[in-house]
C-alpha positions in Angstrom: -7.9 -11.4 6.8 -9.2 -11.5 3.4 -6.9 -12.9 0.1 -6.4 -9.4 -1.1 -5.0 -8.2 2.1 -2.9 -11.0 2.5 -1.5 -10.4 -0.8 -0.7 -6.6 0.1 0.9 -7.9 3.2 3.0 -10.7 1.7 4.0 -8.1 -1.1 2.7 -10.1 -3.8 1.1 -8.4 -7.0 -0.6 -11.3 -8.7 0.1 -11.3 -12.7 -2.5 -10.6 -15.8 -4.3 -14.1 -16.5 -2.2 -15.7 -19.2 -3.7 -16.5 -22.5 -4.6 -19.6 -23.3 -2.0 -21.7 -25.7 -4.2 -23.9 -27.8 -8.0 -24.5 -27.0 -9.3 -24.2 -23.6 -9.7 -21.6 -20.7 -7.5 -20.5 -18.0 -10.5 -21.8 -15.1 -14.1 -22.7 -14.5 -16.2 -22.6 -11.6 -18.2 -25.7 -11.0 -20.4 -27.1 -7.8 -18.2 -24.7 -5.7 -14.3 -25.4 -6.9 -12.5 -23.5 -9.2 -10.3 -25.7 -11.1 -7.4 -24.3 -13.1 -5.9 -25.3 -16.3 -2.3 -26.0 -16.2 -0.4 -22.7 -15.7 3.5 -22.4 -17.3 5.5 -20.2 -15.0 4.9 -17.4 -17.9 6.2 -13.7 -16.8 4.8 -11.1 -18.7 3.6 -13.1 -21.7 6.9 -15.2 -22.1 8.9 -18.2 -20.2 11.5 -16.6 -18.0 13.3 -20.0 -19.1 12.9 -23.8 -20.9 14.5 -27.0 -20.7 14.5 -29.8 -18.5 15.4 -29.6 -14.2 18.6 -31.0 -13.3 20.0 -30.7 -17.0 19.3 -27.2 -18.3 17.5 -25.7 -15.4 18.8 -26.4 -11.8 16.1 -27.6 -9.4 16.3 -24.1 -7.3 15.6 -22.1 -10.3 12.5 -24.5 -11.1 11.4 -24.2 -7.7 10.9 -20.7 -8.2 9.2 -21.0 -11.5 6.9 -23.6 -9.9 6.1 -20.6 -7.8 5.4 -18.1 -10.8 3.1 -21.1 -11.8 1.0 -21.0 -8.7 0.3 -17.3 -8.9 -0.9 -17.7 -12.6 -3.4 -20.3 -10.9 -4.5 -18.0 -8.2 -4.8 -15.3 -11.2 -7.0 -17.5 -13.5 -8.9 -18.9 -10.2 -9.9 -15.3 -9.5 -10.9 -14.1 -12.7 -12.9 -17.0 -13.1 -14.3 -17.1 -10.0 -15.2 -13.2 -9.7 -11.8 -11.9 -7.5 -9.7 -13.1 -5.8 -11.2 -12.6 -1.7 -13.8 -15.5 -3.6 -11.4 -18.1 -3.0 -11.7 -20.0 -0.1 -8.6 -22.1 -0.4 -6.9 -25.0 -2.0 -7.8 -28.5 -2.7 -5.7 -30.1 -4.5 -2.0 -29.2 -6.8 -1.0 -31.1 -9.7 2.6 -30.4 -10.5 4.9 -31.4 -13.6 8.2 -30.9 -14.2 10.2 -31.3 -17.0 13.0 -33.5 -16.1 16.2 -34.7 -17.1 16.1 -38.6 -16.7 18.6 -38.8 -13.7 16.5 -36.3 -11.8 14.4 -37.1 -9.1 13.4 -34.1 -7.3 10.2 -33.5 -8.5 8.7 -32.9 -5.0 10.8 -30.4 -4.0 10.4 -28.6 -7.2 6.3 -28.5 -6.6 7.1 -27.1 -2.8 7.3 -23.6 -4.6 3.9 -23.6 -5.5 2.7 -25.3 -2.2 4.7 -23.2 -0.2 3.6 -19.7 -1.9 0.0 -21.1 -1.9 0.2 -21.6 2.5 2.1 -18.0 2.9 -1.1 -16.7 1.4 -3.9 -19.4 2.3 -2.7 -20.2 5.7 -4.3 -23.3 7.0 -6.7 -23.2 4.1 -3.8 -23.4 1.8 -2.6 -27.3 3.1 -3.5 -29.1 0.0 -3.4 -32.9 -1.5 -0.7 -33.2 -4.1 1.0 -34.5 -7.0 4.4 -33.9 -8.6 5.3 -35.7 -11.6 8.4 -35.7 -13.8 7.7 -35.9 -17.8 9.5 -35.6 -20.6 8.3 -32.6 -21.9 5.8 -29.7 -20.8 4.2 -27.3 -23.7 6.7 -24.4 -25.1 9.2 -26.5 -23.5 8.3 -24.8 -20.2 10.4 -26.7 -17.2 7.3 -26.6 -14.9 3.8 -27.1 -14.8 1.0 -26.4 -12.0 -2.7 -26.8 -11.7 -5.0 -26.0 -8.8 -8.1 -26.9 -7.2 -9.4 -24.1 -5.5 -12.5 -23.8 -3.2 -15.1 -20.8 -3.0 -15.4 -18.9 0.2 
């Protein structure tokens, strides 16, 4: 089943790739990968919500966002990479979240872009991972995600 289909099936409309905020591009291609910058759970141009997990944003809502953040990836992977049924799968997710100091749930945060990224992957989808809390992400943004995608 290609990526498109398995979009269709799943119900998922991937987003427009978000701009840039200061100076680099969304992905490249290199030696077969498509690596993603870091994508901010942006929804039609603007952050659904800021602030820090377990403070201002409760770790279910971020998990969700993380999500959003993983289908920006897949958007900028595509468009870089010349559609979307030219990704082969995923490498590797680097995850950051915005965290209030007591929190330490970081992981669980990240499995909303891990998980979307196996519902539409399948076994190509398992991935090598980080998720890291910080102090702050750009626009005050509570989560971000970047990918390492292969070609098919």
């Amino acid at each position: 089943m290609t990526i498109s289909a398995r979009l269709a099936e799943l119900g998922i409309e991937l987003p427009s790739v978000a701009a840039p905020v200061a100076a680099y591009v969304p992905a490249r291609v290199h030696a077969g990968l498509v690596y993603t910058s870091g994508q901010l759970p942006f929804v039609a141009g603007s952050l659904p919500a800021t602030g820090k997990v377990g403070a201002e944003i409760p770790a279910e809502d971020a998990k969700g966002l993380a999500r959003l953040c993983a289908l920006n990836a897949i958007a900028a992977a595509a468009d870089a990479a010349g559609g979307v049924d030219r990704l082969g799968g995923v490498l590797r997710v680097g995850g950051f979240v915005a965290s209030d100091p007591s929190f330490s749930g970081q992981p669980g945060v990240i499995n909303g872009a891990s998980e979307v990224l196996g519902e539409i992957f399948g076994d190509a989808g398992k991935h090598a991972r980080a998720a890291v809390g910080v102090a702050v992400l750009p626009l005050d943004s509570p989560v971000e995600v970047d990918v390492v995608f292969t070609l098919a």
